[in-house]
C-alpha positions in Angstrom: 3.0 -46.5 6.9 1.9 -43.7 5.0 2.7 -39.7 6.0 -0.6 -37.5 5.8 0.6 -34.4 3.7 -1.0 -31.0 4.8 -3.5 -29.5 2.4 -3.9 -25.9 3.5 -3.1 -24.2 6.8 -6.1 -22.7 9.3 -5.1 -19.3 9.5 -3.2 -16.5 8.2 -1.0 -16.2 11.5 -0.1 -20.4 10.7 1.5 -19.1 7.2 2.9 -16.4 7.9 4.9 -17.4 10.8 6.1 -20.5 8.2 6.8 -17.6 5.6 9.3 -16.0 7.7 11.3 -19.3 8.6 11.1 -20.4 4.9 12.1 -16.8 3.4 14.8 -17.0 6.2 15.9 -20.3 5.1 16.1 -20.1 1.3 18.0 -16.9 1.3 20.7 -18.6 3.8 21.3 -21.3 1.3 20.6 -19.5 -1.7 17.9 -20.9 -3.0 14.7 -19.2 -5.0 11.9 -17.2 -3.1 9.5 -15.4 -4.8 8.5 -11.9 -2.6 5.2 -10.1 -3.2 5.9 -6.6 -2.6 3.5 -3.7 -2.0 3.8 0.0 -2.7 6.5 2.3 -0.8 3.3 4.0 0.9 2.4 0.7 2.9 -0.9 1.5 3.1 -3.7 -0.9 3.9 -4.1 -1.8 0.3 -0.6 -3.0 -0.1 -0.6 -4.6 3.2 -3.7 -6.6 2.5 -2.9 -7.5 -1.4 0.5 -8.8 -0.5 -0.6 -11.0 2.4 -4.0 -12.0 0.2 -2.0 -12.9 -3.1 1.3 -14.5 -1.2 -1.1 -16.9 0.5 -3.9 -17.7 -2.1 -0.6 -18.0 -4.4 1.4 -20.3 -2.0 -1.9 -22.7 -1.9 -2.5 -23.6 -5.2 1.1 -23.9 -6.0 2.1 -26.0 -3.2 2.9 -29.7 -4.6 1.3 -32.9 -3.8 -1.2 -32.1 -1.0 -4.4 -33.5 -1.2 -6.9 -30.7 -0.7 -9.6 -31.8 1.4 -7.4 -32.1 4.8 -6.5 -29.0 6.7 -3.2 -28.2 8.3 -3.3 -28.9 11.5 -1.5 -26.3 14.4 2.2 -28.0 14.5 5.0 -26.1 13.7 6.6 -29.2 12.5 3.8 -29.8 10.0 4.1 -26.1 8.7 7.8 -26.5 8.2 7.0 -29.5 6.5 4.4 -28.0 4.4 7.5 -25.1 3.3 10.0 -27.6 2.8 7.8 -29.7 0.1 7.4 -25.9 -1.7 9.8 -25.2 -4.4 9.7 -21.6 -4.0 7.6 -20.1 -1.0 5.9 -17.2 -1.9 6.9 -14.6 0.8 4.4 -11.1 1.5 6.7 -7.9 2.1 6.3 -4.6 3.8 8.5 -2.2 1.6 8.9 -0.1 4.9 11.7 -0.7 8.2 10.0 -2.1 11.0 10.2 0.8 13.0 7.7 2.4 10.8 4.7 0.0 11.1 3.4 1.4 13.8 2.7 4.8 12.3 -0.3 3.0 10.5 -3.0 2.6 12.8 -5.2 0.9 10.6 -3.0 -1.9 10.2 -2.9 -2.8 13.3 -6.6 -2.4 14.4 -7.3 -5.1 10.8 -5.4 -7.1 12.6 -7.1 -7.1 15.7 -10.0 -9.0 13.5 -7.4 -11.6 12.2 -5.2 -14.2 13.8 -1.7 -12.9 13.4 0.2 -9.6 14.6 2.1 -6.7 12.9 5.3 -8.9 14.0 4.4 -11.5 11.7 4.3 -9.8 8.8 8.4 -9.6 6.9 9.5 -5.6 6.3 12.3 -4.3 4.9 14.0 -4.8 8.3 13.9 -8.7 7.5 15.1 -8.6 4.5 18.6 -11.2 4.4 21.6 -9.0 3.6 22.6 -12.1 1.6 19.6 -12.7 -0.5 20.4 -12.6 -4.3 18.2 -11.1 -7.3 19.5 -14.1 -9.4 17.1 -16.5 -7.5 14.9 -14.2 -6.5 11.5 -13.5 -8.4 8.8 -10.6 -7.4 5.3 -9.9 -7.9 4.0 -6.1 -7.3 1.1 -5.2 -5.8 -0.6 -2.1 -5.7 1.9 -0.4 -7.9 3.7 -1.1 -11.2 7.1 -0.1 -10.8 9.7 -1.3 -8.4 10.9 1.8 -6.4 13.8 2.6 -4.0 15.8 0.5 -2.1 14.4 -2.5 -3.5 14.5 -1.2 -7.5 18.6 -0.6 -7.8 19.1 -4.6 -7.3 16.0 -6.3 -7.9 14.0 -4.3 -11.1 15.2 -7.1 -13.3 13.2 -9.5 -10.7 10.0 -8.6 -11.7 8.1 -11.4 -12.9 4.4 -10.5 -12.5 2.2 -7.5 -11.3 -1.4 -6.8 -10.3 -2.3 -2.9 -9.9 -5.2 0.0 -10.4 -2.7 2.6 -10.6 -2.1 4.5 -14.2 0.1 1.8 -16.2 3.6 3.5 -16.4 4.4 0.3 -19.3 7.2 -1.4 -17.1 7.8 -5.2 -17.0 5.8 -6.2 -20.6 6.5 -9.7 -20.3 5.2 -9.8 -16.9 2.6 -12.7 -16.2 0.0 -12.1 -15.0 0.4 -8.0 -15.9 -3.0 -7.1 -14.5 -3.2 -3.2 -14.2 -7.2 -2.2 -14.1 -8.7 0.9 -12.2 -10.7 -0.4 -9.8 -11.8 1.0 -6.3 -9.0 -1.6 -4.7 -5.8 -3.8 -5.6 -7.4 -6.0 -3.2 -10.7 -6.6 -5.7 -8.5 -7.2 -8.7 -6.3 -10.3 -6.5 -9.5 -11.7 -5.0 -10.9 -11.5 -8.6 -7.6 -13.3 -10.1 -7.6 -16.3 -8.0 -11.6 -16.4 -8.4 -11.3 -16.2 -12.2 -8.0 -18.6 -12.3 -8.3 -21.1 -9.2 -11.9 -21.0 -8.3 -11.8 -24.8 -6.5 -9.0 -23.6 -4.8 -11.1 -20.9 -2.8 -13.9 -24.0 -2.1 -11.5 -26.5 -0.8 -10.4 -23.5 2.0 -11.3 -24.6 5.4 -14.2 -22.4 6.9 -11.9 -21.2 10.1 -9.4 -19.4 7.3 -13.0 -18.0 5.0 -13.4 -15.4 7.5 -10.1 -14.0 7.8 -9.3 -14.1 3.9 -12.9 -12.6 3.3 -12.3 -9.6 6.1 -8.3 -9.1 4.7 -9.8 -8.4 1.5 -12.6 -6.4 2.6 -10.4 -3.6 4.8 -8.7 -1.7 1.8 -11.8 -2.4 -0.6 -14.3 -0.8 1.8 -11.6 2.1 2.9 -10.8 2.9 -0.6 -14.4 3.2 -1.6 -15.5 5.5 0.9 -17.5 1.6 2.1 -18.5 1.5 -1.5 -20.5 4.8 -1.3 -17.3 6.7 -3.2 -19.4 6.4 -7.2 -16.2 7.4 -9.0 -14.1 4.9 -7.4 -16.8 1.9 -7.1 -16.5 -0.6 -10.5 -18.5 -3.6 -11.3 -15.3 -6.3 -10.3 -15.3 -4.3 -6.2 -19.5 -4.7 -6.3 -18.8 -8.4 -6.9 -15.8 -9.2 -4.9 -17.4 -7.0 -2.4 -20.6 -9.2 -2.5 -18.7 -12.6 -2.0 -16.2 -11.7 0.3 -19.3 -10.3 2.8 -21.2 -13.7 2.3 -17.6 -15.8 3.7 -16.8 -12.8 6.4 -18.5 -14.9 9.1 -21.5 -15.2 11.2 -21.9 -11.5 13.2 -19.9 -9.9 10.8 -20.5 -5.8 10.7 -19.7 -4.4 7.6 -20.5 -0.9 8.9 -18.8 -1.6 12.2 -15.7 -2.4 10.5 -15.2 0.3 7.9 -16.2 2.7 10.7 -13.0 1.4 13.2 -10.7 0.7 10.1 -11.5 4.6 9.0 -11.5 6.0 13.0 -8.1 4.0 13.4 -6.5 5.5 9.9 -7.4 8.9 11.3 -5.9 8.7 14.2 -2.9 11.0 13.6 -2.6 13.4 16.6 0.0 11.4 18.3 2.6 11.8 15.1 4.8 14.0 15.0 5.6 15.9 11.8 7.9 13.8 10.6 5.7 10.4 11.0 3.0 12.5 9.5 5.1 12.9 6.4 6.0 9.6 6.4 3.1 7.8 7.0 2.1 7.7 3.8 4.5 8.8 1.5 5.2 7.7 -2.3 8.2 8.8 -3.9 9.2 8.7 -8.0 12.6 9.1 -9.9 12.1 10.8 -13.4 13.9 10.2 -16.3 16.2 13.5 -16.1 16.8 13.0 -13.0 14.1 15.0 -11.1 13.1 12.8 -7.6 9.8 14.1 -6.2 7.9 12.8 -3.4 4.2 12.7 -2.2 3.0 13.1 1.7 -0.5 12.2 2.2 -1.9 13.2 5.7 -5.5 12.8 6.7 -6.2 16.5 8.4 -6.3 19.9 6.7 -2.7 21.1 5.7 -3.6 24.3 8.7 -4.1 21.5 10.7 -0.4 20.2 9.7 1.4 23.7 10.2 -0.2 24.2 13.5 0.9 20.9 15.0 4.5 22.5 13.6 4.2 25.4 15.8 3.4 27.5 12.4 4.4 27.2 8.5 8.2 28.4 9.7 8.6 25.7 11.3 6.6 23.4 9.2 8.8 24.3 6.4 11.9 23.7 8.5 10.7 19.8 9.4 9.5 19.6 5.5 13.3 20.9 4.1 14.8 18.4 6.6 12.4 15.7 5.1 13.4 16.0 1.7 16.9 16.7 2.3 17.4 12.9 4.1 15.2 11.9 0.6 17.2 13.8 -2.1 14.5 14.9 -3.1 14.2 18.4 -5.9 10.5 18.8 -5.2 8.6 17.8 -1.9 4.3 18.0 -2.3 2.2 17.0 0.6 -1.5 16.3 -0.4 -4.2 16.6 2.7 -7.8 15.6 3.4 -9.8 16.4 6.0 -13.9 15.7 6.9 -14.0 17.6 9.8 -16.9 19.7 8.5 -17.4 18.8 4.8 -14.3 17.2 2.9 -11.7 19.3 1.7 -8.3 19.0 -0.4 -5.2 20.2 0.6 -2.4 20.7 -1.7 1.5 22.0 -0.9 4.0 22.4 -3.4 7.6 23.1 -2.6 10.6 23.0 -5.4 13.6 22.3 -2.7 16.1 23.3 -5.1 17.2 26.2 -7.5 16.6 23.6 -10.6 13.2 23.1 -9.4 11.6 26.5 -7.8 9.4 27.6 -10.1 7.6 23.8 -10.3 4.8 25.0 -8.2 4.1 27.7 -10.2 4.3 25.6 -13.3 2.0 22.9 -12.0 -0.4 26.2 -11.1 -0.4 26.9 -14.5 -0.5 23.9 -16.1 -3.3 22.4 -13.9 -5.2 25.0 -12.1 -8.6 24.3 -14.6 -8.3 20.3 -14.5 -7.7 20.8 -10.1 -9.7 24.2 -9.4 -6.7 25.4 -7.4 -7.7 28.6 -4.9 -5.0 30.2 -2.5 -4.7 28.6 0.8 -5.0 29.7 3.2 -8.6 30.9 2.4 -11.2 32.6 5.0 -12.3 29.1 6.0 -8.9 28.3 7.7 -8.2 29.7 11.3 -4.3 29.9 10.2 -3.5 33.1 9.4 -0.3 32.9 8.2 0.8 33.2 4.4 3.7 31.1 3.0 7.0 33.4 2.1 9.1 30.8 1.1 10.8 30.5 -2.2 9.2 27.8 -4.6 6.8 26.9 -2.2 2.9 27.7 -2.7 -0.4 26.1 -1.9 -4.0 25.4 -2.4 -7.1 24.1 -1.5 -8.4 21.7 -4.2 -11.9 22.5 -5.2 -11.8 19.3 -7.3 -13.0 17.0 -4.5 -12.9 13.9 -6.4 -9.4 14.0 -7.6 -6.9 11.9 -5.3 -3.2 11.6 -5.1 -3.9 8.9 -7.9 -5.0 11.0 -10.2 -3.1 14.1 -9.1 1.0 12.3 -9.0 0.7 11.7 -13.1 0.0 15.5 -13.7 3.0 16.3 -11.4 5.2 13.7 -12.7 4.7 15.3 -16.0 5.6 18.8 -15.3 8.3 17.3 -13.2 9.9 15.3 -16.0 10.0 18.8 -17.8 12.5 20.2 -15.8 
């Protein structure tokens, strides 16, 4: 009697749940898993990309399954499915658990999919007995391992898909995909289009929609819902276009990037330190210099007055860096309450490091348009007085933490 082998699963929630078990299992007998890990922000663009190219990835690699047959809902089956993969390809959250549910957005995404925050691995489920030796990664959404996954598992890095600046890490990677493009999601969909194209045809329809609308979340909130010009390229107008046309019957486009945006905004419950950590990026230079990045979706007087003023603000941001190690601290803000402005603080925590902000000030002020903050438009009246730390609002609208972390980096790596 012959065994019917599973050809593909019927929802994200289905694999992931079998992703957990299987990473569980190969790192207790120490055999090969392959993670694919996101930036340290954990923003909706790494969340999606690793979940989009871990299961797109895990399909077409999967061994002797006829195509045409879905998996059916039986957790035997799925374990079945995991044990007949060589290496399962696991997505990763490179934050603690306990921080997931400072991002909204994530968890209003998955309120249009099948699975929950709990299914998808963090840090926190990371085995303490899981070896680099057998274990291979793929980044997402950045290219360059950081912190505390780099000290062990740099060497691991096999491949990488990104739209960041290319920092020329990992040169034998395959595939080493680094574009700019709106989203990291556009350049995974447009990998497994280009590479495994019957792949995404032999997908059951019930699993179309939730691929398509995974995709769509960090494309459309990256691109401003594709309205942002400077960030909008010709591969997120295609992907964009295809993933709409498998999103499902009813589907809203506008609907959704309106609740996925409403949901990302919705800060005021945070304190300062989950502000700061929300979505925070951090980089190690080559003398030594550590800085790290805050972004926070309000006005920076917004910020201090939810402190209780910039005394205390600067208090919670010393404390903040101090549990980092970090020599400079920067935290970058937008806000649309009425018309979009950029925020930018810059504080040198150390006496190696106080006079970076004034160095970035002169180094950058034509390239950002830097003018004092706080200006006439804020209702904070209060200057900054302490030493090494200054700010500005950022006339040069169209300039994001993207485009601003490589300046600082430079002047940083100065120092």
């Amino acid at each position: 009697m012959s065994v019917r082998k599973m050809a593909t699963f019927t929802s994200l929630q289905q694999f992931l749940v079998g992703a957990k078990q299987a990473f569980n299992q190969s790192a207790a007998a120490n055999t090969p898993v392959h993670l694919v890990v996101g930036n340290e922000s954990a923003d909706l663009d790494s969340f999606a990309s690793s979940i989009l190219y871990a299961f797109l990835d895990t399909i077409i690699k999967a061994p002797s399954t006829p195509k045409g047959e879905p998996l059916h809902t039986s957790d035997g089956e799925v374990a079945s499915f995991f044990s007949r993969v060589r290496v399962p390809t696991i997505p990763l959250l490179s934050i603690p658990r306990s921080e997931v549910g400072l991002r909204p957005e994530h968890a209003h995404l998955t309120s249009h999919l099948s699975f929950a925050l709990s299914d998808m691995p963090t840090l926190s489920d990371l085995p303490e007995h899981i070896q680099p030796k057998g274990t291979s990664i793929t980044l997402v959404d950045h290219n360059v391992l950081q912190p505390p996954l780099a000290p062990h598992f740099s060497p691991s890095v096999t491949s990488l898909i990104d739209h960041h600046v290319d920092e020329n890490m990992y040169p034998n990677a395959a595939p080493r995909t680094i574009r700019p493009v709106g989203s990291c999601a556009s350049l995974i969909a447009n990998h497994f289009r280009t590479h495994y194209a019957t792949h995404w045809n032999n997908l059951p329809e019930s699993i179309h929609s939730e691929i398509a609308r995974l995709a769509l979340a960090p494309i459309l909130i990256d691109t401003a819902n594709m309205k942002a010009e400077s960030k909008v390229t010709p591969i997120d107008i295609v992907q964009v276009t295809e993933l709409l046309e498998r999103a499902g019957e009813g589907f809203d486009r506008n609907m959704f990037y309106d609740g996925l945006q409403a949901a990302k905004g919705d800060i005021s419950g945070l304190s300062i330190d989950g502000l700061l950590r929300k979505d925070y990026k951090q980089w190690k230079e080559k003398n030594g210099v550590v800085l790290g990045v805050s972004a926070i979706t309000r006005s920076l007087s917004w910020v201090v007055k939810q402190a209780g003023g910039i005394d205390n603000f600067s208090a919670e941001l010393e404390k903040y860096a101090k549990d980092r190690g970090l020599d400079i601290s920067i935290v970058m803000t937008t806000d649309n309450s009425s018309g979009f402005r950029r925020d930018l603080l810059i504080w040198g925590a150390n006496d190696k490091t106080k006079s970076f902000a004034q160095s970035f000030e002169d180094s950058a002020n034509d390239k950002f348009k830097l003018e004092q903050w706080p200006n006439e438009e804020d209702e904070l009246a209060e200057s900054i007085t302490i030493e090494g730390m200054k700010a500005w609002t950022q006339a040069s609208l169209d300039l994001s933490r993207k485009q601003v972390a490589p300046v600082l980096r430079e002047v940083a790596s100065k120092f």
